[in-house]
C-alpha positions as CSV (number, residue, x, y, z in Angstrom):
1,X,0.0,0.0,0.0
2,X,1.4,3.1,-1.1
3,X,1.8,6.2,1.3
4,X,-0.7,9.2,0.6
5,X,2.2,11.3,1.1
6,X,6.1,9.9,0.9
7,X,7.7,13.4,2.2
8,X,5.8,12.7,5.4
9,X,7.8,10.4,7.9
10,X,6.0,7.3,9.0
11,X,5.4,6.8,12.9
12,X,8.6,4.6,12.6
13,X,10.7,6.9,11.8
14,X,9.2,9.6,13.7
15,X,10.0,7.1,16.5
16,X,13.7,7.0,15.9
17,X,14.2,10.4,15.8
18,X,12.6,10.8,19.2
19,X,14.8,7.6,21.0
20,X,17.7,9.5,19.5
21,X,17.1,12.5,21.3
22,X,16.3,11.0,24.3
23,X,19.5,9.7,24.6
24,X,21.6,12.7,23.1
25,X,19.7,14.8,26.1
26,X,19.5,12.5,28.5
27,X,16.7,13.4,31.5
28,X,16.4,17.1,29.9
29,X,14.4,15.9,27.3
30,X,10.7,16.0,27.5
31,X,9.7,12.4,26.7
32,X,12.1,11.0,29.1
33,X,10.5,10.8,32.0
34,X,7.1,9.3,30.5
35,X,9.0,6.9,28.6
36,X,11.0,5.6,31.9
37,X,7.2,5.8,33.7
38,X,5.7,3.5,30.9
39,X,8.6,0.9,31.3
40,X,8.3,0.9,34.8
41,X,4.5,0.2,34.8
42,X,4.9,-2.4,32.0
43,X,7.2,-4.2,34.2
44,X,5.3,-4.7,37.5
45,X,2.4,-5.3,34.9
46,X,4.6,-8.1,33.7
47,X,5.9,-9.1,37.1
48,X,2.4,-9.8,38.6
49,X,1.2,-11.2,34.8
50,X,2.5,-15.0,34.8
51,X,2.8,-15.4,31.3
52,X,5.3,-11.9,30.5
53,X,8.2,-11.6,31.9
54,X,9.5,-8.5,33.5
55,X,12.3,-7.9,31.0
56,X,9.8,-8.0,28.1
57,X,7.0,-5.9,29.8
58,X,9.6,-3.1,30.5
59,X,10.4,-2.7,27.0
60,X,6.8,-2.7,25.9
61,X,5.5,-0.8,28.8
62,X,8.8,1.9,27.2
63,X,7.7,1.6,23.8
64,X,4.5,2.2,24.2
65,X,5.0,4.9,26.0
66,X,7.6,6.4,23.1
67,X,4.8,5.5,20.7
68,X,2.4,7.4,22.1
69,X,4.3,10.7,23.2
70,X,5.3,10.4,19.4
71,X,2.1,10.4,17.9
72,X,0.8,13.2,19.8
């Protein structure tokens, strides 16, 4: 499926751009803190889930968080 508009950057890339400056700036940078929040939530949510574990629901619980500072 093609993109309705190819200058645009997809989410993806969108996404990079924002990890990258997170960790160029460090705790300055706005999306820090709500990224580290979302890894830390996904992470007890994986700890008291039997099926996750907490390794994996700290990265999603920190990705979805990035994905969703992004898209705002």
């Amino acid at each position: 499926m093609a993109r309705p508009n190819p200058e645009e950057p997809t989410l993806f890339e969108l996404s990079v751009e924002e990890a990258k400056a997170i960790g160029r700036q460090g705790l300055a940078h706005p999306s820090t803190k709500p990224v580290i929040t979302g890894g830390i939530v996904g992470g007890v949510a994986a700890a008291i889930l039997p099926v996750v574990t907490w390794p994996i629901g700290l990265a999603a619980g920190a990705v979805f968080a990035l994905v969703m500072r992004v898209k705002r």
